[in-house]
C-alpha positions as CSV (number, residue, x, y, z in Angstrom):
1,X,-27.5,-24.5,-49.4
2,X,-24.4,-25.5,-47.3
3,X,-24.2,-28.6,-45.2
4,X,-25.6,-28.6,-42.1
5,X,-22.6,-28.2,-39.4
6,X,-21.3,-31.1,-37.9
7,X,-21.9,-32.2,-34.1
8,X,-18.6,-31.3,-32.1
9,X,-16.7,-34.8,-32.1
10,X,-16.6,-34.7,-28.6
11,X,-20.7,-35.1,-28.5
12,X,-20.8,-37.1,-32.1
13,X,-21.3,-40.3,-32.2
14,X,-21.9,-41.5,-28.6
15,X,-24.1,-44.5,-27.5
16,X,-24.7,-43.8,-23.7
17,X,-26.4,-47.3,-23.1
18,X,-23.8,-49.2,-25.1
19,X,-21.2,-51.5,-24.0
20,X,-17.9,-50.7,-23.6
21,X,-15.2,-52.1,-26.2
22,X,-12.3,-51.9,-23.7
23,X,-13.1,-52.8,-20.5
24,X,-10.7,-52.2,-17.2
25,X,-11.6,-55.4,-15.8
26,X,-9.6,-56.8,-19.3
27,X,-6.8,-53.8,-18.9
28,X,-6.0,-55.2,-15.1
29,X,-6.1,-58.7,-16.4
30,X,-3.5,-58.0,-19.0
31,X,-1.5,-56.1,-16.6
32,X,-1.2,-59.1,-13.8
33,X,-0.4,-61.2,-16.4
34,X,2.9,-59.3,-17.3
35,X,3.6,-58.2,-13.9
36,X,3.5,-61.5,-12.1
37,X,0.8,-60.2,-10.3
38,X,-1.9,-61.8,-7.7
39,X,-5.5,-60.9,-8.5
40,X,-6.2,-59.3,-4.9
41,X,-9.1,-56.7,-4.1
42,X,-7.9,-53.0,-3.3
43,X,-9.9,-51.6,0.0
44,X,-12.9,-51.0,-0.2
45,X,-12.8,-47.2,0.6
46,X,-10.9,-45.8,-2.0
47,X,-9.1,-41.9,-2.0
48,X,-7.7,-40.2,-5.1
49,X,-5.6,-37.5,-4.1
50,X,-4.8,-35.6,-7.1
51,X,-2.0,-33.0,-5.0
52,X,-0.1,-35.9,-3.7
53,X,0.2,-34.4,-0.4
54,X,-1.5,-36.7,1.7
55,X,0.3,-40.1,0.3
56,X,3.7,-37.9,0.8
57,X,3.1,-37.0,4.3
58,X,1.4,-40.6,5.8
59,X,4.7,-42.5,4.0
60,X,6.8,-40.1,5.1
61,X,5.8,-40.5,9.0
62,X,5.1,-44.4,7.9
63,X,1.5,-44.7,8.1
64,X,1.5,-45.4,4.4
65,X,2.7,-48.7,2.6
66,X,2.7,-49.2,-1.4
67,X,0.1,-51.9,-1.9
68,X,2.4,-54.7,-4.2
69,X,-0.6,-55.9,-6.2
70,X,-2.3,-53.0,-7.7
71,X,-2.1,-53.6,-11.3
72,X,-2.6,-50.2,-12.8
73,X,0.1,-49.0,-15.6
74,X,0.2,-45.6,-14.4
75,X,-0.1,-45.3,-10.6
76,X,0.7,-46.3,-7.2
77,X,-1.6,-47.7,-4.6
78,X,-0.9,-47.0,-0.8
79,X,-2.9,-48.6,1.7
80,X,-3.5,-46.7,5.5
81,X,-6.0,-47.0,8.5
82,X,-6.7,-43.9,9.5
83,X,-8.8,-44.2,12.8
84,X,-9.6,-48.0,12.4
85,X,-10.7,-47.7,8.5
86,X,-8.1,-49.1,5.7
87,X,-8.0,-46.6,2.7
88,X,-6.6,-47.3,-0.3
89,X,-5.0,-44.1,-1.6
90,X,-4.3,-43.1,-5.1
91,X,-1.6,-40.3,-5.9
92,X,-1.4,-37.4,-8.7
93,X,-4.4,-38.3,-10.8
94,X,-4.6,-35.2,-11.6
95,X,-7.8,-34.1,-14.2
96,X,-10.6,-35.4,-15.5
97,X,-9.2,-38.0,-17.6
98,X,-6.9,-39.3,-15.2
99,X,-9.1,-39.5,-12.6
100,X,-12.0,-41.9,-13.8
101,X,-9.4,-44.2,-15.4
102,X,-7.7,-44.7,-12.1
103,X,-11.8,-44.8,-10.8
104,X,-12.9,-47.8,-13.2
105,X,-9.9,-49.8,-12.2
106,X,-10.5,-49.0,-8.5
107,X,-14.3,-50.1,-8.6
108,X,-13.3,-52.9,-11.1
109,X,-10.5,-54.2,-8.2
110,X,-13.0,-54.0,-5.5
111,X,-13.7,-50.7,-4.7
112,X,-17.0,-49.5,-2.7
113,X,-16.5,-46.4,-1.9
114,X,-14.8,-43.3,-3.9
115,X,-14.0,-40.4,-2.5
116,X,-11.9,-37.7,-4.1
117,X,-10.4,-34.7,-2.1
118,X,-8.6,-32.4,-4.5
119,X,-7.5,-28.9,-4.0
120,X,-8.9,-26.1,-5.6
121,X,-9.0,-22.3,-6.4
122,X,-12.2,-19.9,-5.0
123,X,-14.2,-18.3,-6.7
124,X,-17.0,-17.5,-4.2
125,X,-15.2,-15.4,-1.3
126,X,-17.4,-17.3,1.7
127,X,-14.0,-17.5,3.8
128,X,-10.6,-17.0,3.9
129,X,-8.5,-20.5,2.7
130,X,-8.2,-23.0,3.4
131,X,-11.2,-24.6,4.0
132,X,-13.4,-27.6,2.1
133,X,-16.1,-27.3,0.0
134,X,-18.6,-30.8,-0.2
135,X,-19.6,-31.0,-4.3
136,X,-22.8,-31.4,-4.7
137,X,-22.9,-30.4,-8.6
138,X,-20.4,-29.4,-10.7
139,X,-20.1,-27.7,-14.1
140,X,-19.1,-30.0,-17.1
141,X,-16.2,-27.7,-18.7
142,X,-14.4,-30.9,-19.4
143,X,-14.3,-33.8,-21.7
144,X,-14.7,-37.0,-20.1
145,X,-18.4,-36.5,-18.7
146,X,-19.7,-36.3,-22.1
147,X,-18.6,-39.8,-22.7
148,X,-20.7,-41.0,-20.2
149,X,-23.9,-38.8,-19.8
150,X,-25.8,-36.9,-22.4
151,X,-25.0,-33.0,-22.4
152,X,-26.0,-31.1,-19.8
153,X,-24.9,-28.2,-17.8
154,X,-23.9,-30.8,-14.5
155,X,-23.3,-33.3,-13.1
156,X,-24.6,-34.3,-9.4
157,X,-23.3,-36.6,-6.8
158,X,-25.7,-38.8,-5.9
159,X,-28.3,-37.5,-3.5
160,X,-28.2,-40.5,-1.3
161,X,-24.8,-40.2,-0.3
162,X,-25.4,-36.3,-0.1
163,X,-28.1,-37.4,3.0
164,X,-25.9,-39.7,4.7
165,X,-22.8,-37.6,5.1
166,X,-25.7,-34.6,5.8
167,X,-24.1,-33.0,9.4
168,X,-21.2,-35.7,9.5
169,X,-18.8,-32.5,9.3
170,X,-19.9,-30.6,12.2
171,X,-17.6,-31.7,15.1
172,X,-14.6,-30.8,12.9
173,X,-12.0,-28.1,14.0
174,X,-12.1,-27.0,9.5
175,X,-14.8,-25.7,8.3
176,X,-16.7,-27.7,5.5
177,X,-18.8,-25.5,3.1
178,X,-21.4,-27.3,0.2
179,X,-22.5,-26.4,-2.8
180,X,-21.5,-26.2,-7.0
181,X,-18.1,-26.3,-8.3
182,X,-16.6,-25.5,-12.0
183,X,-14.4,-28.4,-13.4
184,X,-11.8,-27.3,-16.0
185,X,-9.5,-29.2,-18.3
186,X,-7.9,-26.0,-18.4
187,X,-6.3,-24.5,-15.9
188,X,-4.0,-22.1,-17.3
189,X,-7.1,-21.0,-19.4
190,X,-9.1,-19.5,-16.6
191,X,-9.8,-15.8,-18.0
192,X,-10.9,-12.9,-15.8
193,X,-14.0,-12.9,-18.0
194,X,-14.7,-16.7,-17.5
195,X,-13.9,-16.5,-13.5
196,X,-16.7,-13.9,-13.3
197,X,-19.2,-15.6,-15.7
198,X,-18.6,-18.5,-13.0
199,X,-18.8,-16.3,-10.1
200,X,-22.0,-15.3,-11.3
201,X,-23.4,-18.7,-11.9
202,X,-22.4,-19.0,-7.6
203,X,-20.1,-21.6,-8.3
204,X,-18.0,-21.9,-5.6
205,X,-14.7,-23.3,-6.7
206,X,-12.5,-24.4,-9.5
207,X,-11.2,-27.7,-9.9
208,X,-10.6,-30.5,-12.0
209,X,-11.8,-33.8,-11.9
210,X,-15.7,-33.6,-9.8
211,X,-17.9,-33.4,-12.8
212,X,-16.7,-36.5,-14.8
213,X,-16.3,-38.2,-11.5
214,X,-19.7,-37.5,-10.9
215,X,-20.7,-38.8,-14.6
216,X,-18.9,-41.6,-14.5
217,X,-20.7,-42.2,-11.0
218,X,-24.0,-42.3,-12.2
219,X,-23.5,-43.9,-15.6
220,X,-21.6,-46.8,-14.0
221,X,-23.5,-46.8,-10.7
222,X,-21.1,-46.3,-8.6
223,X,-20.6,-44.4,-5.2
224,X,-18.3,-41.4,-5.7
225,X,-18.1,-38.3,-3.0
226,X,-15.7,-35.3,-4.7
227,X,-14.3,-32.4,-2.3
228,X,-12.6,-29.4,-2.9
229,X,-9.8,-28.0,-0.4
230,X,-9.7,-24.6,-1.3
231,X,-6.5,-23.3,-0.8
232,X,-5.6,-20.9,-3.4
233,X,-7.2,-17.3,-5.2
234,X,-5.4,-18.5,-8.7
235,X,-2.2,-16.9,-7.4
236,X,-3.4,-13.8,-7.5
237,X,-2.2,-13.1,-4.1
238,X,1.5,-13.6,-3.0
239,X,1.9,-16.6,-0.2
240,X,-1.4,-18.9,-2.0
241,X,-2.2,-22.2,-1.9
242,X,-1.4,-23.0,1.7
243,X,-3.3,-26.2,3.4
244,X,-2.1,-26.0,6.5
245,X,0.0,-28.0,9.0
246,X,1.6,-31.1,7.4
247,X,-0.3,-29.7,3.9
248,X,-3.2,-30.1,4.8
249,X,-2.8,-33.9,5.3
250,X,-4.8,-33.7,9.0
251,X,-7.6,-32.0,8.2
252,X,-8.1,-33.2,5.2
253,X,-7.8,-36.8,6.3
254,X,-10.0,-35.9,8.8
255,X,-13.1,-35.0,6.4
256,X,-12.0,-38.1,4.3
257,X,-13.2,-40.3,7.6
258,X,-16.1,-38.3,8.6
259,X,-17.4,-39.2,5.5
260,X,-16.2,-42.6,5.2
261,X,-18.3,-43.5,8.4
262,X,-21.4,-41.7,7.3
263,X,-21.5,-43.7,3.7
264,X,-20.7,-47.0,5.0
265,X,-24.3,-48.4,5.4
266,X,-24.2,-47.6,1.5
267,X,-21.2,-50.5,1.2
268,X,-23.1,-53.2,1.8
């Protein structure tokens, strides 16, 4: 008889409950110690903003100023106070990967609050982009998640922060939708057939980094929001991905604080 076939090595060999080997809390040590760097907390409200636009624009019109002791190898920090809240706001993490290795070393710095807000391609035609889409699941078509949760078709943001930020959109000029999103390492690898086997599912966008931030949320315990600007159709329409005035920065900004406020009771 032939072997049985081997588990997939990205589900082999994983030990959920299991400590972590390399820890961030060891990386960021290592990191000051080369650097010269102090050992100072980020903000506690933390944004990673995989396009970029929103750290471009604020230090561009000077509301945003590189934080000098953020001791991660691969990105910048910038802190801001938008409408009396300090952010701390993480650039171009873009994908799943790069998104929960920027989160552990936020939450291991002094983080409290995640929220991502990355742009993304619709699949469900509710409205005419852009607009924003809350996550409340998304579909695990990526790698990282499974190195922190079991298999399973989703992953969920967690349901207390879905009630407090429940209505905290409604006095916004933007529209902000809620619902499932599809989370792709693959971009460029979104087939027609794919796209409609997601339509079909009702997923409402297609992004990159919700579903292992959402894993790594409720493996670690920690309190991660994800939204999707939908701005594009995949490019299959001439003049896409358009945010908006100053790209998107304003409204998007805007969501980012309407949240903030809602989740804060969850900081303490």
């Amino acid at each position: 008889m032939p072997p049985p076939p081997k588990a997939s090595p990205i589900l082999a060999d994983k030990l959920y409950a299991a400590k972590a080997a390399f820890t961030p809390e060891n990386l960021l040590r290592e990191a000051r110690r080369q650097k010269g760097l102090l050992d100072a907390p980020v903000p506690r409200i933390c944004v990673l903003d995989p396009d970029g636009d929103m750290v471009r624009q604020l230090k561009a019109a000077g509301r945003a100023h590189l934080d000098p002791t953020w001791a991660c190898y691969h990105t910048d920090l910038y802190r801001t106070t938008q409408e009396g809240l300090e952010l701390g706001l993480v650039g171009c993490a873009v994908g799943a990967p790069f998104a929960v290795l920027v989160a552990e070393q936020l939450f291991a710095s002094g983080c409290c609050l995640l929220i991502s807000m990355t742009s993304a391609g619709r699949l469900a035609e509710v409205r005419q982009p852009p607009y924003f889409v809350l996550i409340e699941t998304a579909l695990r078509d990526e790698g990282t998640s499974y190195h922190y949760l079991p298999p399973a078709e989703f992953s969920t943001a967690n349901p207390k922060l879905l009630d407090r930020v429940n209505g905290a959109f409604s006095h916004l000029r933007i529209a902000v939708e809620k619902g499932a999103t599809w989370t792709t390492d693959a971009p460029f690898r979104e087939t027609a057939e794919t796209i409609a086997a997601m339509k079909a599912k009702g997923l409402l966008a297609v992004e990159m980094e919700a579903a292992a931030l959402y894993a790594f949320g409720e493996a670690r315990r920690k309190p991660v929001l994800c939204f999707a600007h939908v701005t594009n159709q995949m490019a299959l329409v001439e003049g896409d991905f358009e945010k908006g005035d100053a790209d998107g920065t304003l409204d998007a900004m805007a969501v980012i604080v309407a949240a903030a406020r809602a989740c804060r009771v969850e900081l303490g």
